[in-house]
Structures are given as C-alpha cells and as structure tokens.
N, C-alpha and C positions, 0 to 999 in steps of 0.2 A: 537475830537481825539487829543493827545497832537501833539504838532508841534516836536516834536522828533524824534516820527516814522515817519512822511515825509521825514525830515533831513538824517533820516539813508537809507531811500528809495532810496533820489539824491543822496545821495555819493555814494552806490552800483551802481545803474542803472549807472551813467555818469561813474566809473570805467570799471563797464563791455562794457560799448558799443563803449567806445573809443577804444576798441584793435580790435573790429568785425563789427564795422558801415561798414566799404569799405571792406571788403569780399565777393569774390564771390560766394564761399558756402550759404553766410545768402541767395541766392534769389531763392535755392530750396525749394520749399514747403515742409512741412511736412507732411501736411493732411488738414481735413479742419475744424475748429474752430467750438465750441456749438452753435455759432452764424451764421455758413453757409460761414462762410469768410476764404480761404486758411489760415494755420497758417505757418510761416514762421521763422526760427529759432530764429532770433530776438524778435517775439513776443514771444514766448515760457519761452527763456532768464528773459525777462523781466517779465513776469508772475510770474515768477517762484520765483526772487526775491523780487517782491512786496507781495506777499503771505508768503514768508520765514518772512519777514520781519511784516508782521502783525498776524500771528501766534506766534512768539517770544514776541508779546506785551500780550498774554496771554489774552488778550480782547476775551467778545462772542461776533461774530461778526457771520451777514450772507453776503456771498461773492455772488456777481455775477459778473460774469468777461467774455470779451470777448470768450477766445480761452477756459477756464477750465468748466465753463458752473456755475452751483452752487455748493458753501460750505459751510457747517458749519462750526464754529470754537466755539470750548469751549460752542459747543450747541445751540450756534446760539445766535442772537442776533440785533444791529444796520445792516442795510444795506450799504453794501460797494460794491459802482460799480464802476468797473475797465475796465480801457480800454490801456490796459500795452504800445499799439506802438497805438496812434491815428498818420493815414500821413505813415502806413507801407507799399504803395506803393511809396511813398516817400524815407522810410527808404532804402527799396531796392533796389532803382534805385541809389541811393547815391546823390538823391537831399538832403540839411539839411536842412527842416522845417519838424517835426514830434514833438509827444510828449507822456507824460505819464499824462493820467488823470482819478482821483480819487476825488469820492464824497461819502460824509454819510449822509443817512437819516434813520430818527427814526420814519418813516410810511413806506408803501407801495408805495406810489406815489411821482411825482417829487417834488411837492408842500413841501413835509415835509425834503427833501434834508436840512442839517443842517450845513455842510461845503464842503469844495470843494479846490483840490489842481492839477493845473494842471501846471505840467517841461518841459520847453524846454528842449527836449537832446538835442541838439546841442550849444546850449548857456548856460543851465545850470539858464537861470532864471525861477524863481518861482511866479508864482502866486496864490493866497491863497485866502477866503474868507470866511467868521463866518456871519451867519443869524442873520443881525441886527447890526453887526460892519462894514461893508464895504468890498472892495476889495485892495488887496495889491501885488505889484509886489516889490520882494527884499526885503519886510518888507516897502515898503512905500505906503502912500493910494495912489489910482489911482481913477479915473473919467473917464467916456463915454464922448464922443462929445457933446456940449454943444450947437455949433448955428444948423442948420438946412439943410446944405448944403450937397449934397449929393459927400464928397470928393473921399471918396473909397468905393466903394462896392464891398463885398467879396463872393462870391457863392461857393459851391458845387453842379455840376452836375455829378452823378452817370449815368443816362442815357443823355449824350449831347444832342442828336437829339432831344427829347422830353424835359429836362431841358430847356436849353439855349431859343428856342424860349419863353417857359412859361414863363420867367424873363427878355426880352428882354425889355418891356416897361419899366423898374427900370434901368437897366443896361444900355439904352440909355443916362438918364437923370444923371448921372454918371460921374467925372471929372475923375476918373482912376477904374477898375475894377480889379479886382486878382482872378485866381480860385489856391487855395493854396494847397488845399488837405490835407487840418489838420484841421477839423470841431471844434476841443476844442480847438485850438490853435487860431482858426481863432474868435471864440467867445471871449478866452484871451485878444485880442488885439481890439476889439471890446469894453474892458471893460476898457484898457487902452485909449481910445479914437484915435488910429491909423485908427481903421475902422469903418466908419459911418454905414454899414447897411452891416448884414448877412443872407445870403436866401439860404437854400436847397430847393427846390421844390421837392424830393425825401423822401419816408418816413426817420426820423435817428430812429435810437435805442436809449434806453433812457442813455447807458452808453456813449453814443456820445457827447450828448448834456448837461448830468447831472451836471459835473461842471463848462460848461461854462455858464448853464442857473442861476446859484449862482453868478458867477463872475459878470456876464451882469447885476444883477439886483441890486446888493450890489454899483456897479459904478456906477448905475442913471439910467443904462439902461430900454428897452422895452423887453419884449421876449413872443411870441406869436405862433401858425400856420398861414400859409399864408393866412388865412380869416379872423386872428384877435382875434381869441378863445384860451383861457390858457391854459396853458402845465399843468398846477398845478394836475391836477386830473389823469394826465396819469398815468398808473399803471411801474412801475420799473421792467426791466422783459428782455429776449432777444430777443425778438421777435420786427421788427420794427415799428415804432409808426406812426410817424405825419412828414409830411413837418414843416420846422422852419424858423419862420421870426424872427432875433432878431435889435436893434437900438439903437441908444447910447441916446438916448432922444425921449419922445411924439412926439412931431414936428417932427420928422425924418421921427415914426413909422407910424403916420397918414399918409402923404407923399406917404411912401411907397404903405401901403395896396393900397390908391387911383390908383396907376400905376400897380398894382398886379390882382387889381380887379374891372376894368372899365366894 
C-alpha cells in the first residue's frame, strides 16, 4: 500500500485527537464494537477517518476493523485489519501510550500479512514494515534485542488473577516488567529493541497482533503462541485467536518458552 495513504492517515488522526484526547465526553461508551469491546467515541473517530481515508485511495480492499466489523471497498479485495485506538483504555483514562494499527495481507491468515503500520498518537512516531525489507521507525531500520538477557518484559493481562500468576516464572527472571496496555505498541517496541519479551497469556485477536507480528519479525524477532507454535496459519478474522509469546531474538524466545512451560 503506497506509504501516502498512511501519511494522510497520521496527519488526520493526530489533528483530530489533539483537540479530544482529555475530554471527558470521549469516556462515554457508545455501544459495543463487532468485536464485543465497548466502542468509545475516540475509537469511532478514529475509525471513521482511517476508512475515509482508504476509501478515497479507490483501492479494492476487504476491511476488518475493530468497532465496524467487515467492508468491502470497490468489491473487495487485499485484507486490511484495523485496530483504529489499540491502548483505548488508555486512550480514555488520559494515560498517553495508545496507538493506531493497520496491516495488509494478500491471504486469509496472519502468515500472508504483507505490511504493517502501527502510530503512536501521542508521539506521532511511525512504525512501518514490508515483508522482506525490514522494520522502520521514522523511516529508519530498527532491530530487536540482540543478547539474551531478559531486560524488559512487557505483558498484557486481560484476566490479572489468572494472567499474572501463568507468566510469573518469565516475569521473575525479568530486570523491569511493564503491563502497558497497548499490545501493537508493545510488540512496536519489541521490534525497536526497547523490549526483550512480550506475552499475552489471554487469547488477542488477530487485528491486535497483526502488525506487530510483521514488525517483530522484519527486526530479527521471534513470535509465536505460548507453547511455541506459529501464528502463521491463524485465520484473520474478529473472533479471538491465540495467547502470544513474541522475542527480540532465538535465544530470548527459547528462554522464555523454558520458564513458560516447565
């Protein structure tokens, strides 16, 4: 997909959400997303212009998206999953770590995912990556963690009480932990080499994980379910999928699984 329509995505998105991020209107629900996830006026926002925006590229694209469920456009076509606010519990509490992430693939399943663009709204950097060119932040390559050590580890626990004990053997052996709350964002920085190991132990959805699982693996990364099995064949779809273990490197990801699955 040309790097254009992204371009024209962050300047809308970051225009619109700088006037509405700290309102307390945005923390009324609307209703509740295709996906089963409250929709909250922000994400709505943000839907709304990322769609506007890839409908105007007159592309046939097929859409799946969070909060709108599926589209066709111009008859359909590449698959485009969308995840308009990843972190919009974030978004609405007026923490700033949330993001906008979008992927294309030209199959059905994750495996065939073909690029991948995932925006900080709150900083406005970009992360990008093309199947077989790498991964880019700002337009510059990036790289996963290279030695082995287990510096940061980043989780999402959806269910705490059940989560957090199931990852506590990784999370032990850990020099800083973060639960962020921005699963694309957290795999982002994952690819940037800031985070050594990511683990949901809760099934994601495959728009959750879609562009981070392109980022992670373009920068060197691992990315797996927490038994060690590929996402590759998952079907793309809104229904949730798989626990995700991802790693900036082999060494990391063996490590892990070992502490995951004694």
């Amino acid at each position: 997909m040309d790097l254009t329509i992204f371009q024209n995505i962050r300047a809308k998105l970051l225009s619109a959400l700088a006037e509405t991020k700290f309102s307390l209107s945005a923390q009324e629900a609307l209703g509740v997303g295709a996906a089963g996830d409250r929709t909250f006026p922000i994400d709505k926002m943000a839907e709304e212009i990322i769609i506007s925006e890839l409908e105007a590229s007159g592309l046939p694209l097929s859409l799946v998206s969070e909060e709108y469920g599926l589209k066709e456009l111009q008859g359909g076509g590449r698959k485009v999953l969308i995840d308009p606010i990843d972190g919009s519990k974030n978004a609405i509490s007026g923490i700033p770590f949330y993001c906008a992430s979008i992927a294309v693939a030209e199959g059905d399943t994750i495996g065939s995912i073909t690029s991948a663009y995932v925006l900080n709204l709150i900083t406005g950097d970009e992360f990008r990556a093309e199947k077989g060119k790498g991964a880019l932040l700002n337009g510059v390559r990036i790289s996963s963690q290279k030695d082995e050590r287990f510096s940061l580890v980043a989780y999402e626990a959806q269910a705490p009480g059940k989560d957090i004990p199931r990852i506590m053997p990784l999370l032990s052996q850990s020099r800083k932990t973060r639960c962020l709350g921005s699963t694309a964002l957290d795999l982002a920085y994952l690819a940037y080499g800031a985070v050594s190991v990511f683990v949901s132990p809760s099934p994601s959805r495959s728009f959750d994980f879609a562009g981070g699982w392109l980022l992670a693996g373009e920068a060197g990364g691992v990315f797996t379910d927490m038994n060690g099995h590929s996402v590759n064949d998952i079907a793309i779809g809104l229904g949730k999928a798989t626990p995700l273990l991802a790693s900036g490197n082999p060494g990391l990801h063996d490590r892990a699984l070992r502490l995951l699955n004694v």
